[in-house]
C-alpha positions as a Python dict, from the first residue, in 0.01 Angstrom:
ca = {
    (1, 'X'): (0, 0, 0),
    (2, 'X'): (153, -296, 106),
    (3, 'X'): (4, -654, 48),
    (4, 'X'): (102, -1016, 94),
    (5, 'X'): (146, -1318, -147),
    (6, 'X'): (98, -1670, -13),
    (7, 'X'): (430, -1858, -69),
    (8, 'X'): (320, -2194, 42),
    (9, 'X'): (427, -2193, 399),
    (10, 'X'): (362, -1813, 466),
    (11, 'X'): (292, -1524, 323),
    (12, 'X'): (538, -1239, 247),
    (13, 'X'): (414, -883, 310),
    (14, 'X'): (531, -682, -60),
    (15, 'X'): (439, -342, -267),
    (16, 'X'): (417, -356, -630),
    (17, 'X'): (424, -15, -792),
    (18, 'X'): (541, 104, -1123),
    (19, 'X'): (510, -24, -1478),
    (20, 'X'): (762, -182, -1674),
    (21, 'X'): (1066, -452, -1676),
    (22, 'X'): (1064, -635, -1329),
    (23, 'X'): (1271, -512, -1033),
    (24, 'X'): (1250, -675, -696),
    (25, 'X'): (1426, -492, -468),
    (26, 'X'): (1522, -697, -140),
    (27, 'X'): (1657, -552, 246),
    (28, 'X'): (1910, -647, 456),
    (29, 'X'): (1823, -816, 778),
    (30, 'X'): (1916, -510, 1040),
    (31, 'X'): (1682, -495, 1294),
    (32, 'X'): (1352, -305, 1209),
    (33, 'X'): (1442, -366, 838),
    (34, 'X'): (1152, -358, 576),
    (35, 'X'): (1164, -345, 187),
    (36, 'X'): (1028, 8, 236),
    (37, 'X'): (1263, 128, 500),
    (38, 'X'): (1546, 16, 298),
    (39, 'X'): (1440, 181, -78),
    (40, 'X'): (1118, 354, 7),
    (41, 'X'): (1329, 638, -139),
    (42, 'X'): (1465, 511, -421),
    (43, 'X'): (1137, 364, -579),
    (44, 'X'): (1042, 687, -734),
    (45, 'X'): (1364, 734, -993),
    (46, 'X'): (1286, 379, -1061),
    (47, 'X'): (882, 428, -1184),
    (48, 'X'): (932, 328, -1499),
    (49, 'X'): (1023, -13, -1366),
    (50, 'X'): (771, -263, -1213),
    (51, 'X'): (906, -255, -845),
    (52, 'X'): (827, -549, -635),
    (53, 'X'): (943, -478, -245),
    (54, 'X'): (969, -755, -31),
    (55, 'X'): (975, -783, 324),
    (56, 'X'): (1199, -1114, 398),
    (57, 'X'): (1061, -1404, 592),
    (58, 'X'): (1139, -1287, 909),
    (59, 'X'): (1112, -911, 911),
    (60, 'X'): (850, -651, 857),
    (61, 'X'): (489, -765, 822),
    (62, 'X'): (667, -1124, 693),
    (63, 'X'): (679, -1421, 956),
    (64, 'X'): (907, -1637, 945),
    (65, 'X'): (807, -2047, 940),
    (66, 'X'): (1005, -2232, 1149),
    (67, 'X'): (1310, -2402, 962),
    (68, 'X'): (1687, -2526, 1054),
    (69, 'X'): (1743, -2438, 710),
    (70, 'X'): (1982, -2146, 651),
    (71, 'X'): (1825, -1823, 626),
    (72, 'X'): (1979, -1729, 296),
    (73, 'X'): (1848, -2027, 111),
    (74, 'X'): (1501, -2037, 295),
    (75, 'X'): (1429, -1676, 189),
    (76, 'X'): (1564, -1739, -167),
    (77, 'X'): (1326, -2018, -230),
    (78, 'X'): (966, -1791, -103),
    (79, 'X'): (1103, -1482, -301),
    (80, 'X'): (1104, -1696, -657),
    (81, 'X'): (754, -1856, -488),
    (82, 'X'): (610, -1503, -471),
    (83, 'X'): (713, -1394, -795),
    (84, 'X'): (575, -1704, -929),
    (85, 'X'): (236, -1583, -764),
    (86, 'X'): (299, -1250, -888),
    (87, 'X'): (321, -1340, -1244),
    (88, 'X'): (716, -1207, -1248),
    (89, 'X'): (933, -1442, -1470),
    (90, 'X'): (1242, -1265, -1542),
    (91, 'X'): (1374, -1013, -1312),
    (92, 'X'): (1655, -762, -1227),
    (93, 'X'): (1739, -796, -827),
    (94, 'X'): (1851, -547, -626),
    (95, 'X'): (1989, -664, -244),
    (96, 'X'): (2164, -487, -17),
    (97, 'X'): (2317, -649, 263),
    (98, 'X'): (2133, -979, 377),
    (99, 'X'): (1917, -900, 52),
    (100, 'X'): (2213, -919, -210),
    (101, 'X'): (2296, -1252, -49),
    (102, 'X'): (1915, -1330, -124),
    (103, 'X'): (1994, -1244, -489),
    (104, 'X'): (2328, -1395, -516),
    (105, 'X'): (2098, -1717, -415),
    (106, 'X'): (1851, -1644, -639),
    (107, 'X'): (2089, -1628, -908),
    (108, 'X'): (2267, -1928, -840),
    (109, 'X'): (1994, -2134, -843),
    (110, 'X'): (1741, -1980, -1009),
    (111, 'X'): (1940, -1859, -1311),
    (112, 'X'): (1654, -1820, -1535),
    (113, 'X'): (1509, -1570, -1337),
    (114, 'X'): (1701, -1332, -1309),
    (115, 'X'): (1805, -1080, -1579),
    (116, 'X'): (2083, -806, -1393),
    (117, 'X'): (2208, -790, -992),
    (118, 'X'): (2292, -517, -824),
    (119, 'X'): (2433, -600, -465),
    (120, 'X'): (2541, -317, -193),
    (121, 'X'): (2791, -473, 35),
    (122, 'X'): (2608, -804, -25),
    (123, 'X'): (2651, -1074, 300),
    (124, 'X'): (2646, -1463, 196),
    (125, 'X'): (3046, -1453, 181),
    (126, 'X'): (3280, -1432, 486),
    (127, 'X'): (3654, -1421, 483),
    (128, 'X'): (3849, -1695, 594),
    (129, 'X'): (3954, -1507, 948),
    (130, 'X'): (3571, -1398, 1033),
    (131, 'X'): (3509, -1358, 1368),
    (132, 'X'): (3622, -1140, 1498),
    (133, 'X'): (3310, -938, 1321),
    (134, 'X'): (3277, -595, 1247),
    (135, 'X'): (3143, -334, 1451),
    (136, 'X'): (2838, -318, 1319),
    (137, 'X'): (2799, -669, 1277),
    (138, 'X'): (2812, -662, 1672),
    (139, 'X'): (2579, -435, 1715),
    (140, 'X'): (2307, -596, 1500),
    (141, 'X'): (2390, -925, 1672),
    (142, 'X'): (2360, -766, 2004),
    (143, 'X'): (2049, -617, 1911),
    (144, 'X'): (1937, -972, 1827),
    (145, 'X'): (2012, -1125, 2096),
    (146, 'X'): (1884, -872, 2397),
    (147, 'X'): (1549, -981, 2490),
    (148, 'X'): (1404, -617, 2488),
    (149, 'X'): (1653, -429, 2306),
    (150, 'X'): (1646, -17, 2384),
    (151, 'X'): (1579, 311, 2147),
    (152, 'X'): (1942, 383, 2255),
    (153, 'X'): (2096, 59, 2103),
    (154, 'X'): (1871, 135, 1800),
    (155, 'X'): (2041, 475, 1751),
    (156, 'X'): (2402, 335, 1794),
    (157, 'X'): (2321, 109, 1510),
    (158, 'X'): (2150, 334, 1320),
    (159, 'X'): (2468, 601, 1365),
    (160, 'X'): (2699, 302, 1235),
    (161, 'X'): (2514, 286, 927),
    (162, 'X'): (2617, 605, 777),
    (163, 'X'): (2898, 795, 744),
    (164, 'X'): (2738, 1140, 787),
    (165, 'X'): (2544, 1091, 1103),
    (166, 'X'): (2318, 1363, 1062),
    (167, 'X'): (2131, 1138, 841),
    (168, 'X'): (2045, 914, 1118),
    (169, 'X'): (1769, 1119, 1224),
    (170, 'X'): (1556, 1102, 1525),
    (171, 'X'): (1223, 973, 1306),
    (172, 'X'): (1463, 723, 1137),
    (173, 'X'): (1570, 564, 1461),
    (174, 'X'): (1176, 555, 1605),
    (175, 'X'): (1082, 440, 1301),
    (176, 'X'): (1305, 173, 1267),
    (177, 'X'): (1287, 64, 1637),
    (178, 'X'): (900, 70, 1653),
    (179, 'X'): (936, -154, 1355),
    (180, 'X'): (1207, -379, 1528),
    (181, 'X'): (963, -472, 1800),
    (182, 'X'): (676, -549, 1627),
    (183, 'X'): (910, -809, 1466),
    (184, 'X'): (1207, -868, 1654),
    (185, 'X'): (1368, -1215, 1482),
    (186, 'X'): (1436, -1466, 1757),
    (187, 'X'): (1738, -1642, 1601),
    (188, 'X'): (2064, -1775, 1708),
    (189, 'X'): (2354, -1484, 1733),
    (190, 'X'): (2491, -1552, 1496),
    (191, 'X'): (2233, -1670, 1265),
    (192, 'X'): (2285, -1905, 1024),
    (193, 'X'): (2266, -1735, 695),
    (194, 'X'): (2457, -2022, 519),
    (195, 'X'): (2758, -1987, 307),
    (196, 'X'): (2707, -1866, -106),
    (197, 'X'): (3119, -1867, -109),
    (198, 'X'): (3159, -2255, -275),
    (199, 'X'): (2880, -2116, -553),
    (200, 'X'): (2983, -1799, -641),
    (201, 'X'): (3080, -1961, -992),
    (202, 'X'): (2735, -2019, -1102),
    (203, 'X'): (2627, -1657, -1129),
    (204, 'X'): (2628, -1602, -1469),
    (205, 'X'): (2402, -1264, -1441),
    (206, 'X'): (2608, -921, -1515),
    (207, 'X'): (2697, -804, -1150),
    (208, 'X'): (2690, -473, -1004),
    (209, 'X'): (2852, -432, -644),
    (210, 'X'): (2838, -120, -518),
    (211, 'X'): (2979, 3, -167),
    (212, 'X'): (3052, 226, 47),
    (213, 'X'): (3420, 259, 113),
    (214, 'X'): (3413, 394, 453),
    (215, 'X'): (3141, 42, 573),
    (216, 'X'): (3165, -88, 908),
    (217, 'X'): (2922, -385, 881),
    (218, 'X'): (3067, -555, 541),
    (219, 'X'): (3391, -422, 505),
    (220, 'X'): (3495, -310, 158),
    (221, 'X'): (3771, -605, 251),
    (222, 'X'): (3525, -823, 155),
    (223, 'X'): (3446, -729, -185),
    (224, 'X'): (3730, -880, -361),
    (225, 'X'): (3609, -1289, -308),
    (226, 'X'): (3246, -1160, -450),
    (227, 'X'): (3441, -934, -729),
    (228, 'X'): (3666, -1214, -842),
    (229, 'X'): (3422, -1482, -758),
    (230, 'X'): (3131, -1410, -1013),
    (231, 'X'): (3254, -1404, -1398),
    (232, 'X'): (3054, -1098, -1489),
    (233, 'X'): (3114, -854, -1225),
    (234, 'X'): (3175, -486, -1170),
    (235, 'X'): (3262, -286, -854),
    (236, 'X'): (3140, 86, -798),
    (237, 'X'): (3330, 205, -440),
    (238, 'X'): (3167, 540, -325),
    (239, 'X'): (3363, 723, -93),
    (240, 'X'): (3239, 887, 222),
    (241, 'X'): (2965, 626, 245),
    (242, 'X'): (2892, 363, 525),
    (243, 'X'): (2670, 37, 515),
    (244, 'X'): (2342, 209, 345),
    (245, 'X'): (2441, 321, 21),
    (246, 'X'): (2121, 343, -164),
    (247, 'X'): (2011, 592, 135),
    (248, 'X'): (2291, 830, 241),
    (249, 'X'): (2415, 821, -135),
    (250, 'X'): (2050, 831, -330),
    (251, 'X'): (2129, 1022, -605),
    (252, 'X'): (2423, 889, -738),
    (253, 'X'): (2288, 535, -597),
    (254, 'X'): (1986, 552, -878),
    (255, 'X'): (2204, 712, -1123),
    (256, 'X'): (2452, 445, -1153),
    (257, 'X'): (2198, 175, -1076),
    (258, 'X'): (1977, 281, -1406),
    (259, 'X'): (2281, 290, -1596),
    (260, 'X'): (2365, -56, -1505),
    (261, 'X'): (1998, -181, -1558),
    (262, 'X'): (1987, -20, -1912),
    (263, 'X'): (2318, -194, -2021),
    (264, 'X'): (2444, 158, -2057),
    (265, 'X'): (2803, 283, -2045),
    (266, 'X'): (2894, 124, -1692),
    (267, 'X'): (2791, -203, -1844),
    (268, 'X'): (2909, -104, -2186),
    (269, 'X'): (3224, -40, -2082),
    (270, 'X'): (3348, -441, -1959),
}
């Protein structure tokens, strides 16, 4: 059931299931994103974890304050204000997307907080010769900016998600476009989700980047500045695997994410 925490300026719309050490899990900012629609899936290999899912300022049942400030940082501050409320010190965070940027924020300023990251194809950090952007990252920005965007520009995106399109089912493309309309984010194209690349040094968490090899949104390309950028990092390249790992690749997604949560042999192994 989901609920909302007041984070000073808003309130973000959350579930908390699950006993045990902390996880908040946090989405990437495609349109008709929620916490839910992104790990609703995962969350039950992960019960024996305390699982706090956030909808982002912005998206889902959150609204978004205005604010000039970058989205990254803004969304960073009134995730550490709702686990505050929530009584969550210490933390593993798992983003994927515009959510691992979230977390790489999180961590870099909020060091204490967080325990282990686990980012799938995290955004936050461009390469030096972006634009020209990604296929997918033009059709999430064209989604953006149409002022009534259609079902069938839903399912194109949807499609460029994963590598085995059969996945991209005909309830997961309603679903996700009823969900982009009731909160369709009016933002410049592109947004300004601010820049993590000058701060990339500061994450001292252990790091877990795992992506698909075959992504069309965030490029495995990308991975090395993160990779070589944060002192205590790891990268886990699936292959036959778009831009939703945790989704088309569950199984071994939750496999090699418990591993990595338990310190076991993936992080045993550095």
């Amino acid at each position: 059931m989901t609920s909302t925490v007041d984070v000073g300026d808003a309130e973000l719309a959350y579930t908390d299931t699950g006993s045990g050490h902390p996880v908040v899990w946090l989405h990437g900012s495609g349109p008709g994103a929620t916490g839910l629609s992104n790990f609703g899936g995962n969350l039950p290999a992960f019960a024996d974890h305390r699982n706090v899912v956030v909808d982002l300022p912005g998206w889902g049942r959150s609204p978004r304050p205005a604010t000039d400030e970058p989205l990254i940082f803004h969304a960073a501050d009134r995730v550490v204000r709702a686990m505050d409320a929530l009584g969550v010190e210490r933390a593993h965070l798992v983003g994927n997307s515009y959510g691992g940027a979230v977390a790489m924020r999180i961590a870099m300023k909020y060091p204490e907080r967080v325990e282990r990251l686990v980012l799938m194809a995290p955004g936050g950090v461009l390469p030096p010769d972006a634009p020209p952007w990604p296929v997918g990252l033009e059709h999430l920005f064209g989604y953006m900016a149409a002022e009534k965007p259609s079902r069938d520009a839903m399912a194109q995106f949807v499609r460029l998600m994963v590598y085995d399109e059969s996945l991209a089912t005909e309830e997961l493309i309603d679903e996700r476009y009823e969900s982009s309309l009731r909160a369709h984010p009016e933002l410049p194209i592109p947004p300004n989700f601010g820049d993590l690349t000058p701060d990339l040094r500061l994450i001292g968490a252990p790091t877990l980047l795992v992506w698909g090899r075959d992504d069309q949104t965030v490029p495995l390309s990308w991975a090395p500045r993160i990779l070589h950028g944060i002192a205590d990092a790891e990268l886990r390249v699936l292959p036959n695997c778009r831009h939703w790992v945790q989704y088309e690749r569950a199984p071994e997604f939750n496999h090699i994410v418990r591993e990595f949560l338990r310190g076991g042999p993936a992080a045993a192994e550095r």
